[in-house]
N, C-alpha and C positions, 0 to 999 in steps of 0.2 A: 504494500500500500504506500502510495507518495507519501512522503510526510505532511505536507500542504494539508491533505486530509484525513490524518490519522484521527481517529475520536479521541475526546478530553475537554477540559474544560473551556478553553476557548471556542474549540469545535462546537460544542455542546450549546453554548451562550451566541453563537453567531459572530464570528470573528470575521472584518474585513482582511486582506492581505493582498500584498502586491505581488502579482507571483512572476510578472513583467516588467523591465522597463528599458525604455530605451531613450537614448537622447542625444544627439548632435548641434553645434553652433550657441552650446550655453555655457557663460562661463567662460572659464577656463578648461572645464573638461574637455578630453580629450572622447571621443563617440565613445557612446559605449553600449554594451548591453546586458543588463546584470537578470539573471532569475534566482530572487532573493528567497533565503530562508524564511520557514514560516514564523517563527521564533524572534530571536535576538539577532540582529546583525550589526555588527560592531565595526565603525567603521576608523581606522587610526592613517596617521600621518603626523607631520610636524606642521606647525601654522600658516597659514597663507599658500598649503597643497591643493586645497578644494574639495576639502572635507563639505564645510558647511553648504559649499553649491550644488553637491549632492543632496541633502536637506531639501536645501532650496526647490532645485528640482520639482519633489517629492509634492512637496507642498504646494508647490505652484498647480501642482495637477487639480490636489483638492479645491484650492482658495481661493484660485485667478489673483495669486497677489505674491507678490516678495515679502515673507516674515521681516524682511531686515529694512523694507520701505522701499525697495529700487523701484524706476520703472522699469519699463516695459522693454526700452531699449537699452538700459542698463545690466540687462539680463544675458544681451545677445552678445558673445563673442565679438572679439577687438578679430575684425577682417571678413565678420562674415554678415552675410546678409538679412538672415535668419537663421533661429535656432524652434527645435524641433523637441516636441516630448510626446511619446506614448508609456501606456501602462498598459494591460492586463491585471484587472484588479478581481479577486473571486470572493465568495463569502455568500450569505444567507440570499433568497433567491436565486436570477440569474447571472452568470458574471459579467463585468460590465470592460470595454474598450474605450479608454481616453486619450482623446489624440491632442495636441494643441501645436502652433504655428505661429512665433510672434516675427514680423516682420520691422525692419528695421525702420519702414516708412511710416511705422505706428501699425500698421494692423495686426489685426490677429482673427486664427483662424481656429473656432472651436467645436469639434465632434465629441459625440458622444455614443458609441457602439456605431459607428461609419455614420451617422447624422449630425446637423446639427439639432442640437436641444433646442424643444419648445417653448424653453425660457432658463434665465440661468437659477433661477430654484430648484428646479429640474434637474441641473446638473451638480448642482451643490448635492443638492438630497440624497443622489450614487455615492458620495463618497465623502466620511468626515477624517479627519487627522486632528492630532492634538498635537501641538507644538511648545516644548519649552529648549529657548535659548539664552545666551546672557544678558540678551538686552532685557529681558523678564525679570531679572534681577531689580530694575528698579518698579517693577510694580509696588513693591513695599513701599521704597521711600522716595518715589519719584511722584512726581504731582497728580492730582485727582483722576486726569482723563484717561489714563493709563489703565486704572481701575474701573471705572465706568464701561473702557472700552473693551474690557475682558468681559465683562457680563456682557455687553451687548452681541462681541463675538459667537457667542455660545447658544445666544436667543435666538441671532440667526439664524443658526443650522440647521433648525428645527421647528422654528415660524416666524412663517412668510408673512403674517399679517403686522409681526413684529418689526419686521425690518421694515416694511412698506410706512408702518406709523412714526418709524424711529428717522426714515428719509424725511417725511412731511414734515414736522419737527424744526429737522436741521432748515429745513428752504423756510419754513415760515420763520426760523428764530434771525437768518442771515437778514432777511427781507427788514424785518423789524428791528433790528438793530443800525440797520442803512440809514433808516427813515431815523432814528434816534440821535444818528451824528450829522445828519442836512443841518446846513447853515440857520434853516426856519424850519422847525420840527412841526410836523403837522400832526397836531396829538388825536385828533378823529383816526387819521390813517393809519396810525400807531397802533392804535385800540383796537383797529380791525383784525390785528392778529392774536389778539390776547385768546378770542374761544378757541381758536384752533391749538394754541400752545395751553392750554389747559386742558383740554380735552386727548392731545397726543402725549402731552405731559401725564398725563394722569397715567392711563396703558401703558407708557416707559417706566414710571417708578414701581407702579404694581406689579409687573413683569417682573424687575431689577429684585424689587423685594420678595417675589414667588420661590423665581431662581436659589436664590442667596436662601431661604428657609430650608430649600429640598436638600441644596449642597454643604450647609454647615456643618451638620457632621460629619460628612464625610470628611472635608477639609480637617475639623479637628483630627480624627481619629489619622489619617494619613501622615500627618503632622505629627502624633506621640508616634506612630509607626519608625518615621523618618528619623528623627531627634533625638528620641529615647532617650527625652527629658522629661521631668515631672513637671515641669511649666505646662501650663495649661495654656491653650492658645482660645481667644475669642474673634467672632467676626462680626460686628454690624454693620446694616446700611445707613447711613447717616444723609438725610434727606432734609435741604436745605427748609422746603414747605411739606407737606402732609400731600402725598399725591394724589389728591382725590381735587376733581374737577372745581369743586366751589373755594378752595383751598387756594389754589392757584392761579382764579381767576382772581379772588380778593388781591393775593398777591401782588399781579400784575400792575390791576390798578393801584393799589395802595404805594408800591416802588416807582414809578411814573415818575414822578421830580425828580428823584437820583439817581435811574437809569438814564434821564435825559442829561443828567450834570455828569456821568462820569463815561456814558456815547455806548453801553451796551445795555443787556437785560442780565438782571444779577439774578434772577428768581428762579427756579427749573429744575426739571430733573439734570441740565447741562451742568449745574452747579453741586449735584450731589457728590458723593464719598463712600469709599468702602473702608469702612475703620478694623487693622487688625489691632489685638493687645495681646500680652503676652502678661500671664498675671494680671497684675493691673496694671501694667504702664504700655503704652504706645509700642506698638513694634517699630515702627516707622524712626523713632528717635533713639529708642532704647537698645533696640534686638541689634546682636552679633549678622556679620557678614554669615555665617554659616547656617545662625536661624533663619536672617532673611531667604536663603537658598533652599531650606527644607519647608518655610512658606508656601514660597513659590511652585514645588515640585507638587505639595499636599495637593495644593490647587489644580493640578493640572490633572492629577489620580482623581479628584472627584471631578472634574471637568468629563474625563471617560467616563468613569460610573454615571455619569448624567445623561451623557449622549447615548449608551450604552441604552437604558431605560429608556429614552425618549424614543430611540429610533430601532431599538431592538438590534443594535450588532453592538461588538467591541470596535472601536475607532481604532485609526493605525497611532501610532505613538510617536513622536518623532524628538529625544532628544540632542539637545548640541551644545558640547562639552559641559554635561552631566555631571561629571564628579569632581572638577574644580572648586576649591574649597570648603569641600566635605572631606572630612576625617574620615578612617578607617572602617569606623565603625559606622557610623552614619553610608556610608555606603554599602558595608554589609549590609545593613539593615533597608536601603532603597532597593538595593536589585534581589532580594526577597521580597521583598513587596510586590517588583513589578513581574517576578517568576509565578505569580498568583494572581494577576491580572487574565490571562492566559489568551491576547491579542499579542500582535506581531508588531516590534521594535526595531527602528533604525536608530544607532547614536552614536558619536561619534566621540573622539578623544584623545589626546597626543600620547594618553599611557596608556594600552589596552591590558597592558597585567593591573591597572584600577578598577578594572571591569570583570566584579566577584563573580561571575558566572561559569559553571562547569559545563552544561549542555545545554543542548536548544542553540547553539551559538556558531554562527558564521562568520569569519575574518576577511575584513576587506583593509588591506592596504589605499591609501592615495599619495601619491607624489609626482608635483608639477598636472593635476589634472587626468592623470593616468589612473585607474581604479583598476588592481587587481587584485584576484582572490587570494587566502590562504594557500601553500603547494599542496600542503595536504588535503583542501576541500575541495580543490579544482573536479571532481569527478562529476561527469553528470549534469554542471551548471552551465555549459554554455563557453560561448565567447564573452569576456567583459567589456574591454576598452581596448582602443590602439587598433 
């Protein structure tokens, strides 16, 4: 029996998997084409090999986005014209084929099982990934939107009416905040957007705070997992108004003078917070570099548990460089954790003897763009790169 399909607990739970991929013209990477373990796959080099563009990749498939922000054309190989990605992705129903096509001229061209999708929720919906990288690290103590825009990430994958209300939002809050910095502020025309940002305002923070009640434990509990401290970790949402529609209309009007004195709207769900603590003080000011990182990771464990539940598979996993200051033990204790998740892991790392794992586990080397396998797992996988 493949391994891809052996039964167990991932199998059992619906585990997405890449059992494909292929890609030319991105990066730095040199073509390749990898058919990855079902499991763990470990990817190691020294920095600035193109570890993380393999990541990238991966993710670009699920997210239509650069984790790390690039565009479109920042993606595409120095000298080429276009870069090119497909997967082969298998798991609960049928398997599904993603192909994508960015063009240096700005286009992009995207299939979805040899079609185009009949909308991109459609194609989101095929396929979710969880992503934690460094830049995640300042979720803790990096400023509000950061956080905000983790919950919102997670809403989307799994409703469309969320994201459609979370878009109205943003255009009615730009719109009125325009009007708020005109040399002669026209406070009729201002006001006209006040129901629609109370009313999308409300379904954004009810949402944020739905989210955050189902995922709280989980985050704790992956957190003592992680840590194996006896700190207790909290989380709430801290909501600048009460997000309930009358709440935030008063709002609006009642802040009207000193939104127009300082040229934005201070009142919204755009203004709210995810507060962790650790004991009773602040993570954010108090907590160690290596708490912050076991934060971070908890969150990303119930992030899966969540999508998991919502959508009925395991998401793919995807971390980039993992066990950067985490201790010994603290790593012990993350990759038991995720050998009990029982979806399929890519992550990457400059030390792969940091990477506690004895099987389930595939080695990919990278240097200068090149990805090759393990000598000894080469059987049976294919052609990689080069």
């Amino acid at each position: 029996m493949d391994a891809a399909n052996e039964p167990g607990e991932g199998a059992a739970r619906g585990a997405l998997r890449v059992t494909a991929l292929s890609a030319s013209g991105f990066r730095n990477l040199a073509p390749l084409q990898l058919s990855p373990g079902p499991r763990f796959n470990v990817i190691h080099g020294d920095n600035g090999q193109g570890k993380s563009n393999l990541l990238e990749a991966l993710y670009y498939l699920a997210a239509l986005r650069s984790f790390r922000g690039a565009g479109n054309r920042d993606l595409i190989a120095e000298g080429a014209e276009q870069a090119q990605l497909r997967a082969r992705i298998s798991g609960p129903a049928a398997p599904h084929q993603h192909q994508l096509l960015l063009r240096r001229n700005g286009g992009r061209l995207l299939q979805l099982d040899g079609k185009r999708p009949r909308s991109l929720s459609a194609y989101y919906a095929a396929l979710q990934m969880v992503i934690f990288h460094p830049g995640d690290m300042h979720m803790v103590s990096g400023p509000p939107e950061l956080r905000r825009g983790y919950l919102d990430r997670i809403l989307e994958q799994f409703d469309a009416t969320f994201a459609a209300t979370a878009q109205a939002y943003q255009k009615a809050l730009r719109s009125r905040n325009r009007l708020l910095r005109a040399p002669s502020p026209n406070r009729g025309a201002i006001a006209a957007y006040d129901e629609l940002l109370a009313s999308a305002g409300a379904v954004i923070g009810q949402c944020r705070l739905r989210l955050l009640s189902e995922m709280a434990q989980g985050v704790v509990e992956a957190f003592r997992s992680v840590s194996g401290e006896g700190l207790s970790l909290s989380l709430r949402y801290a909501a600048r108004v009460e997000p309930e529609v009358a709440a935030l209309r008063a709002a609006l009007s009642e802040q009207l003078p000193r939104d127009l004195a300082r040229g934005y709207t201070g009142d919204g769900p755009h203004a709210d917070d995810l507060v962790f603590e650790l004991g009773r003080s602040a993570a954010k000011h108090y907590g160690s570099q290596g708490q912050h990182r076991a934060i971070v990771l908890a969150l990303k464990v119930a992030e899966l548990h969540e999508l998991e539940r919502r959508v009925g598979r395991v998401p793919i996993l995807l971390l980039d460089d993992v066990s950067s200051e985490l201790d010994r033990g603290r790593n012990q204790r993350l990759f038991s954790l995720l050998s009990e998740l029982g979806g399929q892991v890519f992550l990457t790392t400059t030390h792969p003897e940091h990477i506690q794992l004895s099987h389930d586990r595939v080695d990919y080397r990278v240097q200068a763009g090149v990805v090759e396998l393990k000598a000894d797992q080469g059987r049976d996988r294919g052609p990689i790169s080069g």
